[in-house]
KEKE-3310 file (N, C-alpha, C; in steps of 0.2 Angstrom, whole numbers, plus 5000, padded with zeros to 4 digits):
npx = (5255:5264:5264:5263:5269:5263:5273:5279:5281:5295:5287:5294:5307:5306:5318:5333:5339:5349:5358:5373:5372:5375:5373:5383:5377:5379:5382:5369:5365:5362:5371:5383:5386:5390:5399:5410:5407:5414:5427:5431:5432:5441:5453:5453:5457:5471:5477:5478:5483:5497:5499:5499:5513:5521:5520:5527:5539:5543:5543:5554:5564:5563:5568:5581:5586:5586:5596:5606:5606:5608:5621:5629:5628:5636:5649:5664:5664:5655:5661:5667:5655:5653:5662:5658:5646:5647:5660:5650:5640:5650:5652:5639:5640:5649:5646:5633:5637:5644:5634:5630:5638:5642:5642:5658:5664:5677:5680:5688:5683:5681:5680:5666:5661:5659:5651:5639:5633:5633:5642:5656:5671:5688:5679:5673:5667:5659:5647:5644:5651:5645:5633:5638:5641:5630:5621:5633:5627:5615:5614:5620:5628:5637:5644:5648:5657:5666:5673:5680:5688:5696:5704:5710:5718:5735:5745:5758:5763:5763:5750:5749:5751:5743:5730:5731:5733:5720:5710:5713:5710:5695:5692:5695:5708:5702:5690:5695:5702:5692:5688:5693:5701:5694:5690:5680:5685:5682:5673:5678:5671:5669:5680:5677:5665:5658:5652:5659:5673:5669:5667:5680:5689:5681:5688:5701:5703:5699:5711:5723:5719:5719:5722:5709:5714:5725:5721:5716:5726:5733:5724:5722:5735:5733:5723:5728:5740:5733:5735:5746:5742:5744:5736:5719:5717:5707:5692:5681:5670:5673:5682:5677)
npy = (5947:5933:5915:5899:5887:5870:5857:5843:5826:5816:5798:5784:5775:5758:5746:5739:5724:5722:5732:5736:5728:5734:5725:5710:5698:5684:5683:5678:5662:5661:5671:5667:5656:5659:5666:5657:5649:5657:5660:5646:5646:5656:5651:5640:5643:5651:5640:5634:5644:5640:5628:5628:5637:5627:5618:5626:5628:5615:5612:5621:5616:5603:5608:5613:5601:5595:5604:5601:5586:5588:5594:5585:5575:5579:5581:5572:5561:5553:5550:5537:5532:5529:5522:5509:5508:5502:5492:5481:5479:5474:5462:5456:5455:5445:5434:5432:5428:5417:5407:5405:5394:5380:5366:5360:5363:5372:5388:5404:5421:5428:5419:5413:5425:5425:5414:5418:5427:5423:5427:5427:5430:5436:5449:5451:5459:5475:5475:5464:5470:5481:5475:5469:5482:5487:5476:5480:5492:5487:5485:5473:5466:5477:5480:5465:5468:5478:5473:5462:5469:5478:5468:5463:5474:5479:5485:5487:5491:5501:5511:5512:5498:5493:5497:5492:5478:5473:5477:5468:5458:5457:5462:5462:5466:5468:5476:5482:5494:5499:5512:5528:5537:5547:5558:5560:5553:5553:5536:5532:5527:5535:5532:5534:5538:5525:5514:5504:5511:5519:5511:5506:5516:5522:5512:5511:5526:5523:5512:5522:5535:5542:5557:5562:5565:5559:5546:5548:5550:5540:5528:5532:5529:5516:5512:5517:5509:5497:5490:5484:5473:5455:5444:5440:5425:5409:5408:5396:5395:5395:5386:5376)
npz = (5937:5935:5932:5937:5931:5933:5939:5929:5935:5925:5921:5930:5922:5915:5918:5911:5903:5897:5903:5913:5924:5942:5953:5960:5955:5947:5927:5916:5910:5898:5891:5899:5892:5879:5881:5885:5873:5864:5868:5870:5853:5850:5858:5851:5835:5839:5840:5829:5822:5826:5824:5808:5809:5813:5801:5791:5797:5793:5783:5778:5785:5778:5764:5766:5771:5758:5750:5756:5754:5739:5739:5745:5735:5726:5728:5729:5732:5725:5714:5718:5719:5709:5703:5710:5707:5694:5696:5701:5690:5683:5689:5689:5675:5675:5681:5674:5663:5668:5670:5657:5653:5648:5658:5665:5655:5649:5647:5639:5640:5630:5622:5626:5626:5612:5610:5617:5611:5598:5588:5576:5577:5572:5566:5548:5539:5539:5539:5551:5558:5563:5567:5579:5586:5588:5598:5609:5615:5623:5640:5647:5638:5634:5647:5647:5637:5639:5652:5646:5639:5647:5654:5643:5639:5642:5654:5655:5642:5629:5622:5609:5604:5613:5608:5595:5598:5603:5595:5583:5588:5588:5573:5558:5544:5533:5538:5547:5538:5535:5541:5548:5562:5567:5558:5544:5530:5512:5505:5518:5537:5552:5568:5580:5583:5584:5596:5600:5600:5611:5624:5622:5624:5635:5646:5644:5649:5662:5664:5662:5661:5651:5641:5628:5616:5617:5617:5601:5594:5595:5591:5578:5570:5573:5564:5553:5550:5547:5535:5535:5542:5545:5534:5539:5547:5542:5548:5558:5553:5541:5536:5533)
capx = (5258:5267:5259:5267:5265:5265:5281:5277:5286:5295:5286:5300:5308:5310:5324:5332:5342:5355:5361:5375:5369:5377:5374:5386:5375:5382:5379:5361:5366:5365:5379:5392:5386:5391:5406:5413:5408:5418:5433:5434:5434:5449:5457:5456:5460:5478:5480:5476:5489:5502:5500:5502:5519:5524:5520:5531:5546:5546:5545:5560:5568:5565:5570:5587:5590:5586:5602:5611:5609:5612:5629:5632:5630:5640:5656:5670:5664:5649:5665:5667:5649:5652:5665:5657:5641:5654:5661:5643:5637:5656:5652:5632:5641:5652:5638:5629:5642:5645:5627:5631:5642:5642:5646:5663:5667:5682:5680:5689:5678:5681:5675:5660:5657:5655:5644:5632:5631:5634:5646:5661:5677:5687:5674:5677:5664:5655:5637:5647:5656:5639:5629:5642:5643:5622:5624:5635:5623:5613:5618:5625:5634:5642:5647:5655:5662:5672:5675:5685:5695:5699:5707:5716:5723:5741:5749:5765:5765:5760:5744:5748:5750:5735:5724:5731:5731:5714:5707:5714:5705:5690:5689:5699:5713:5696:5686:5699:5704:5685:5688:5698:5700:5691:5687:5678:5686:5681:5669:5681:5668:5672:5679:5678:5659:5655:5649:5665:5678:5666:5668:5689:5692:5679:5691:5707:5704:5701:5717:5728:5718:5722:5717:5707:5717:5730:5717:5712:5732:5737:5718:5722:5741:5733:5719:5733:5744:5730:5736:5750:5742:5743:5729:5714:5717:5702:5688:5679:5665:5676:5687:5675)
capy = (5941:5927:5910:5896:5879:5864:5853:5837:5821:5809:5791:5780:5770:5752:5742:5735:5717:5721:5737:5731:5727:5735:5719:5706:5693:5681:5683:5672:5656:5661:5675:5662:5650:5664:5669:5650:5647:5663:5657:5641:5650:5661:5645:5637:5650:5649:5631:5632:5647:5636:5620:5631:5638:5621:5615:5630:5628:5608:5613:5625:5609:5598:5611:5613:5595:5594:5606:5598:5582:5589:5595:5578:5570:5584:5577:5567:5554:5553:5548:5531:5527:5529:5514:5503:5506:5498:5486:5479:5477:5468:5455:5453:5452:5440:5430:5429:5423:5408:5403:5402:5391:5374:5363:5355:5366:5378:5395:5412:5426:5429:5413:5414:5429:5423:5411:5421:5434:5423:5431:5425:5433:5443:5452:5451:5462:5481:5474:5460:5476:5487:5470:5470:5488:5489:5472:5482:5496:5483:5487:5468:5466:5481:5478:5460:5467:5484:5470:5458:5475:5480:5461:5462:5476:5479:5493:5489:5490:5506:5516:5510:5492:5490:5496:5487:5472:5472:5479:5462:5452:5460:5463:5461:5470:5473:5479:5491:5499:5504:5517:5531:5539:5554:5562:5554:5553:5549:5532:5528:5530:5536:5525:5536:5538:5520:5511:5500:5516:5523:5507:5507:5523:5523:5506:5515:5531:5520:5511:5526:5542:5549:5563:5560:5567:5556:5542:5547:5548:5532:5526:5535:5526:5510:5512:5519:5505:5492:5489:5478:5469:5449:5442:5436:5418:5407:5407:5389:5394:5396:5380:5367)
capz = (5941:5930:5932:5938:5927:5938:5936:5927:5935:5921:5923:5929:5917:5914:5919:5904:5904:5895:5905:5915:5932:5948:5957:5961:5954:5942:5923:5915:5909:5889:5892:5903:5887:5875:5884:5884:5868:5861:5872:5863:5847:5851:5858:5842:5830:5839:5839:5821:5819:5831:5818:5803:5810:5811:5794:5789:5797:5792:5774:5779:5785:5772:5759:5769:5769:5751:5747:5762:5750:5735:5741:5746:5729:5721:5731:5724:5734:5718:5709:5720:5720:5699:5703:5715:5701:5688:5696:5703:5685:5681:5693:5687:5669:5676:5683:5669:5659:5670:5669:5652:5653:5650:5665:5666:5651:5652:5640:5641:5641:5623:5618:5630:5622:5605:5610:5620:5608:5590:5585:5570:5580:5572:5559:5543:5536:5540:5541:5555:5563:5566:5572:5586:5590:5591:5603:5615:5617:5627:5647:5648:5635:5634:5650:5648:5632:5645:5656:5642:5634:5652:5654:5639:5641:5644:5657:5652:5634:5625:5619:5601:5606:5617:5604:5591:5599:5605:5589:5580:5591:5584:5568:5551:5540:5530:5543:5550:5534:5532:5546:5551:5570:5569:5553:5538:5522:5505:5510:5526:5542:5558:5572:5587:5585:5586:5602:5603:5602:5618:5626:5621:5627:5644:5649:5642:5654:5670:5666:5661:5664:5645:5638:5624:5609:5614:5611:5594:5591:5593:5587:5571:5569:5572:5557:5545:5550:5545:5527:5534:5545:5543:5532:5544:5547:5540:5552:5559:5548:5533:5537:5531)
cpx = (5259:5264:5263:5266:5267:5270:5275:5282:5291:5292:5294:5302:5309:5316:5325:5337:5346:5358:5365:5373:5375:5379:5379:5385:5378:5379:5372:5367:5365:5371:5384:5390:5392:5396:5412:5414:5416:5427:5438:5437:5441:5453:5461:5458:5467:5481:5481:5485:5495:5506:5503:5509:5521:5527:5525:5537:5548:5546:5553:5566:5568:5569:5580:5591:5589:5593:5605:5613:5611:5621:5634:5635:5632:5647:5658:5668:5659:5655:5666:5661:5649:5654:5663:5650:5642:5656:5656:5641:5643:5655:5647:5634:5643:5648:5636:5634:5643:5641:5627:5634:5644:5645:5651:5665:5672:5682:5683:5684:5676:5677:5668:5656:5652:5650:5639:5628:5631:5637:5653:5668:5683:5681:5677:5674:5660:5650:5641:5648:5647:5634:5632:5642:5637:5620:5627:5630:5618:5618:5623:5628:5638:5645:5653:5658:5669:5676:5682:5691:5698:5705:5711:5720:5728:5745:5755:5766:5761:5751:5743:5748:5745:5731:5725:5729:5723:5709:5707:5710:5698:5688:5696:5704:5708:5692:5689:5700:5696:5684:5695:5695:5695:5688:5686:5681:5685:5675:5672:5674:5673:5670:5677:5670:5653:5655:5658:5670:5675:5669:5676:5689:5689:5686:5701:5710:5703:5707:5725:5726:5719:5720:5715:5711:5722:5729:5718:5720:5733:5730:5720:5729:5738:5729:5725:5738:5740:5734:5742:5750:5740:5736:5727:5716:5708:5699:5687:5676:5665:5682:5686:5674)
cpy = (5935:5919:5906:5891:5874:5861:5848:5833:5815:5802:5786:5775:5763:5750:5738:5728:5717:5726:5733:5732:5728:5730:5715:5699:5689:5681:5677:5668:5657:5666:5670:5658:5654:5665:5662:5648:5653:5661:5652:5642:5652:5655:5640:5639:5648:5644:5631:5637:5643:5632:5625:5634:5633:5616:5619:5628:5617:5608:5617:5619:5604:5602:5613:5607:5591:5598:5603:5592:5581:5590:5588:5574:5573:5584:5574:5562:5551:5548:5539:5527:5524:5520:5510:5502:5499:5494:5482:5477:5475:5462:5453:5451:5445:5433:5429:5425:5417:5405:5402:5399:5383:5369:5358:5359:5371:5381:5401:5415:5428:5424:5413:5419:5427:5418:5414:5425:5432:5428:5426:5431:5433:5443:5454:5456:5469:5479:5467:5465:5479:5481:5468:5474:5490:5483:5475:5490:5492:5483:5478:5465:5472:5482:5471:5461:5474:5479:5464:5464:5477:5473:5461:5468:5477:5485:5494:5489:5496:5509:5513:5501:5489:5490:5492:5479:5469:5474:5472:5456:5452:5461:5463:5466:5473:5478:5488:5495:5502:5512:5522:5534:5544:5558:5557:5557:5548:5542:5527:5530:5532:5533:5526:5538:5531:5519:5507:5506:5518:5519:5508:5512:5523:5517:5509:5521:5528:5517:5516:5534:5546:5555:5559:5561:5563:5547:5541:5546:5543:5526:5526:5530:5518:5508:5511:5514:5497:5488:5484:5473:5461:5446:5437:5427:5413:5407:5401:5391:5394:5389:5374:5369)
cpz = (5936:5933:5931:5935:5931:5932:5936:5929:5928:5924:5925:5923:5918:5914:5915:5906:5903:5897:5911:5924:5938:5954:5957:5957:5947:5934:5920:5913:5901:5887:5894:5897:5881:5874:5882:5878:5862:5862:5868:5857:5847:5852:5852:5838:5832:5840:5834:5819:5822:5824:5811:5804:5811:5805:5792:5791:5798:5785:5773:5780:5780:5766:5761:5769:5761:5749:5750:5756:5743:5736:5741:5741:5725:5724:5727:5726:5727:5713:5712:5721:5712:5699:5705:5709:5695:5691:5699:5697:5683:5683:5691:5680:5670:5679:5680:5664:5661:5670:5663:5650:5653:5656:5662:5658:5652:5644:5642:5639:5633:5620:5620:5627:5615:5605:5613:5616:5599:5587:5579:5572:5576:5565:5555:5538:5538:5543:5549:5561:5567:5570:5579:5591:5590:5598:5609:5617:5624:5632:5647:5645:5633:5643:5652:5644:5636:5649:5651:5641:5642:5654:5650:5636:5646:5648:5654:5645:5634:5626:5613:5601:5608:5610:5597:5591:5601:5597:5583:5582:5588:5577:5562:5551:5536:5533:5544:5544:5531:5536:5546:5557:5567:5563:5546:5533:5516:5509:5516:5531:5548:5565:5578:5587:5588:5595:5604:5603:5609:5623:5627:5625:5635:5648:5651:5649:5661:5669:5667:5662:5659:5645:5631:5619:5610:5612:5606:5591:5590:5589:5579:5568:5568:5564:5552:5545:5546:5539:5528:5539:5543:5540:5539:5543:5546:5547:5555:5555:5543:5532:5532:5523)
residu = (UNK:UNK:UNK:UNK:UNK:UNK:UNK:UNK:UNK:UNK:UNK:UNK:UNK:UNK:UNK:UNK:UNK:UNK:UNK:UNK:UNK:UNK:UNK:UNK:UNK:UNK:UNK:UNK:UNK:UNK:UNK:UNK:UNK:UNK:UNK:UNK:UNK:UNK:UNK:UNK:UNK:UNK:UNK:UNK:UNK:UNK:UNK:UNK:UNK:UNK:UNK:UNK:UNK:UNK:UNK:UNK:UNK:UNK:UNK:UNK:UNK:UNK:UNK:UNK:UNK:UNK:UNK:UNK:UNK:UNK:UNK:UNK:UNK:UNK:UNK:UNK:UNK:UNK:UNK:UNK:UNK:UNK:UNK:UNK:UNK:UNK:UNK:UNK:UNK:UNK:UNK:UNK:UNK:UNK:UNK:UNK:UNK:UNK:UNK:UNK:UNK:UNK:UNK:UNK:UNK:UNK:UNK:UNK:UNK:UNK:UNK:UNK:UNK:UNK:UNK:UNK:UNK:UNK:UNK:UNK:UNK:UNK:UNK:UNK:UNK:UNK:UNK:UNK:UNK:UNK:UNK:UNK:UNK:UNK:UNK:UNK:UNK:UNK:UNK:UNK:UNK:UNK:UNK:UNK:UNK:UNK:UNK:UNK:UNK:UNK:UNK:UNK:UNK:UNK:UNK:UNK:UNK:UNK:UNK:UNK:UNK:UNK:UNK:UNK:UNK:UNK:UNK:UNK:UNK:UNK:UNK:UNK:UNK:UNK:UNK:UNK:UNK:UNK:UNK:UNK:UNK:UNK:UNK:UNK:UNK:UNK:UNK:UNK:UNK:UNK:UNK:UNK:UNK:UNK:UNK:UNK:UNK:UNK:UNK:UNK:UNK:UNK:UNK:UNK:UNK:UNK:UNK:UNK:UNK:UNK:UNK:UNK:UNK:UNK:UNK:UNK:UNK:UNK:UNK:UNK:UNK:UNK:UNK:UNK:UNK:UNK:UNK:UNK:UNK:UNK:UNK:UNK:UNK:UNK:UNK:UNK:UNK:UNK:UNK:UNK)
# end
């Protein structure tokens, strides 16, 4: 006869807090805390991602209107603001010059020059030449001196005229035969590398638009023509 072992019941279990409750009852009060706080979190996170997509497409804009202005000042209009730059620093020359100007005195530019700048007009010596032509490297006087060559040149008369004439103003029969245009020979220097050929020639091309080479041509005619030009007339500092 087989023997029947009594059934053992399991003890019932405890009911745990974290199993989720059947009931309707509203979560405890550190869960809803839990819950809300977590929310926030999320919430912020994508306001955070929002703003960073922001910054992004305003660096995309800025970098867009930075070509945008590139472009702009790579126009021909760049070439009108060159002129309005230039004549803007004409006028301040011009300004300054009249403030030094004695009152009730009447001076053309040239002469105003040679007293601003102590100068012995035309030059009669190399070391006289290169203290003029380091003189014009300074922005205001190498703008009142652009501003007089422009004045005295001539539309209607040549390339070889202008520059002769204006070169006499300047500097001797000694002076110029120490030069040729373009290529140094024997202890001749060269004229087109000085400050005052830059000068000539910048003033030259706004009035006529050369090309260079045909500069150095008629440059070159006037050096080699030197040898017959008129001896200098005594200076005022060589008079008395």
């Amino acid at each position: 006869m087989t023997s029947v072992s009594p059934t053992t019941s399991s003890p019932p279990r405890p009911s745990s807090s974290l199993e989720p409750s059947s009931s309707s009852e509203p979560p405890p009060t550190d869960a809803l805390r839990a819950m809300r706080l977590d929310r926030e979190e999320r919430t912020e996170a994508t306001s955070t991602r929002d703003d960073t997509s922001n910054l992004c497409i305003d660096d995309t804009l800025a970098n867009e209107l930075k070509l945008i202005i590139e472009k702009i000042q790579s126009f021909p209009i760049r070439n009108e603001q060159r002129q309005i730059d230039a004549a803007i620093n004409e006028l301040q020359a011009i300004i300054n010059v009249a403030l030094t100007m004695h009152i009730g005195q009447i001076q053309t530019p040239i002469e105003t020059f040679k007293v601003k700048y102590k100068l012995n007009l035309p030059l009669n010596t190399y070391e006289e030449f290169i203290e003029l032509d380091n003189k014009i490297r300074e922005d205001e006087c190498g703008t009142f001196f652009k501003l007089m060559l422009s004045k005295q040149f001539d539309n209607e008369k040549t390339l070889y005229i202008n520059i002769k004439a204006i070169l006499k103003q300047y500097i001797t029969k000694n002076v110029a035969l120490l030069f040729t245009a373009q290529k140094e020979v024997r202890d001749q220097r060269v004229f087109k590398d000085t400050n005052f050929s830059k000068c000539l020639l910048s003033v030259i091309n706004e009035k006529k638009g050369i090309l260079d080479k045909d500069y150095l041509k008629a440059l070159g005619d006037v050096l080699s023509s030197a040898k017959s030009w008129d001896p200098p007339r005594a200076r005022p500092s060589e008079q008395n």
